[in-house]
C-alpha positions in Angstrom: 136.3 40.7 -65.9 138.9 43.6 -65.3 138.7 44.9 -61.5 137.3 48.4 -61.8 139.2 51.8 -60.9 135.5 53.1 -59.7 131.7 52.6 -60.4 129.1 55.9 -61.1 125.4 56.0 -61.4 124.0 52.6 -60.0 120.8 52.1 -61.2 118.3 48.6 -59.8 116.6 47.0 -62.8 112.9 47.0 -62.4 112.8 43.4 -61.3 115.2 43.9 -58.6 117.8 41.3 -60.1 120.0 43.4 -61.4 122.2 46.4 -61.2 123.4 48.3 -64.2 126.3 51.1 -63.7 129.0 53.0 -65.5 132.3 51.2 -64.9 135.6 53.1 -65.0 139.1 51.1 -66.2 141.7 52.9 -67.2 140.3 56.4 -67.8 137.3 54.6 -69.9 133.5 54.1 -68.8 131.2 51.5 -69.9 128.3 50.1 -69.1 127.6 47.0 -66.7 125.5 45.0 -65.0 125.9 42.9 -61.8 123.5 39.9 -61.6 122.7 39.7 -57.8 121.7 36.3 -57.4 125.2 34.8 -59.2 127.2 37.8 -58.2 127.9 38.1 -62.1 129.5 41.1 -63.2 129.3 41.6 -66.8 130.0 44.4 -69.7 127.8 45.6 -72.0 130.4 47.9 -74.0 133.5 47.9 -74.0 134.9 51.2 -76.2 136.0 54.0 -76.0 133.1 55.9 -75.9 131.7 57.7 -72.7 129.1 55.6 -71.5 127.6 57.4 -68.8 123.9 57.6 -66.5 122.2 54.4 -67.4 118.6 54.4 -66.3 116.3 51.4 -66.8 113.4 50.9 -69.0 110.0 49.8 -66.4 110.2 46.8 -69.0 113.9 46.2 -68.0 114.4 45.4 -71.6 116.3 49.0 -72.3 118.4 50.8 -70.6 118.9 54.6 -71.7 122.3 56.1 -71.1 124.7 59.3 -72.2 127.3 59.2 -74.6 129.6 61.1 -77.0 129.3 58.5 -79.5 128.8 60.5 -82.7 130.6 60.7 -86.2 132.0 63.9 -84.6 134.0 62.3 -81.9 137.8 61.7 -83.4 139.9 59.7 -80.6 142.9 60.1 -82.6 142.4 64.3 -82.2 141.2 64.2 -79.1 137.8 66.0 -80.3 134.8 64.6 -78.5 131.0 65.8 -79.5 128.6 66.5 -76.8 126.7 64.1 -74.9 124.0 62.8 -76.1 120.9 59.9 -75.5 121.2 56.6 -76.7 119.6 53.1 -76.0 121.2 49.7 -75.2 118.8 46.8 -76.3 119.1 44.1 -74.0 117.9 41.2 -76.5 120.0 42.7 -79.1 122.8 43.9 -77.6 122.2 47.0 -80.0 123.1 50.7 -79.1 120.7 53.9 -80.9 121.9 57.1 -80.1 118.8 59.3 -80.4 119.2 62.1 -82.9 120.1 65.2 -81.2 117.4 67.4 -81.7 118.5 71.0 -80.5 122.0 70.6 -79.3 123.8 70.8 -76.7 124.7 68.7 -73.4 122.1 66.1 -73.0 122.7 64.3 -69.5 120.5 62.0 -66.7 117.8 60.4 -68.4 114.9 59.0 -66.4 112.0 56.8 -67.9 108.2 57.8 -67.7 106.4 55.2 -65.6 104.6 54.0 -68.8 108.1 53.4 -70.7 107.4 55.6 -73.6 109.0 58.7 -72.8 112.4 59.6 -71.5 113.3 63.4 -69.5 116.1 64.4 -69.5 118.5 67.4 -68.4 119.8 69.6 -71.7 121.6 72.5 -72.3 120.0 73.2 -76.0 118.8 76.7 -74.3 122.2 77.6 -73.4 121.3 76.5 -69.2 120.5 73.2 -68.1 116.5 72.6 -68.8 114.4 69.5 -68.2 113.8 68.1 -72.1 110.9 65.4 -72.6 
């Protein structure tokens, strides 16, 4: 594992093992985890995509985060679409951006106690708004 330029947006999994976080190498974030009792550091993307904000699931089996992962982002041209919601499946490894309903600049998620809903902060009104 790379040694890190800096770390954003630490966030404790809800079993207290773990810690995911946004990485930064090179001008590129992704997300990690460090396992606490092994001192383990490992990635859980590694792209070019923003990867920003991760917030755990109260199952600790999902971890919500930002991105501008979209069929509008072109790295080639520099174009990059705006940040959005999207999943990381732990068992899977998979990533689901959430359609973007509305818009707009979609930023710090934070899970509902239960797990089934996410707020969030959104400019889809033109001004940042708390979004459910």
């Amino acid at each position: 594992m790379p040694e890190l330029n800096g770390v954003q947006n630490p966030t404790w999994s809800p079993d207290g093992r773990r810690i995911a976080f946004t990485g930064l190498l090179g001008g590129i974030s992704d997300l990690y985890v460090w396992e606490l009792a092994t001192g383990e550091m490992r990635a859980l993307t590694m792209d070019k995509y923003a990867r920003l904000h991760p917030a755990w699931s109260p199952d600790g089996r999902t971890l919500a985060f930002v991105t501008d992962e979209s069929p509008e982002t072109d790295f080639d041209l520099l174009v990059f679409d705006e940040l959005r919601l999207a999943l990381y499946d732990f068992e899977t490894g998979a990533i689901q951006v959430l359609p973007d309903e509305g818009g707009g600049t979609s930023i710090n998620p934070v899970w509902s106690p239960e797990g089934d809903v996410l707020a969030f902060l959104s400019t889809r009104t033109g001004i940042f708004n708390l979004f459910l």
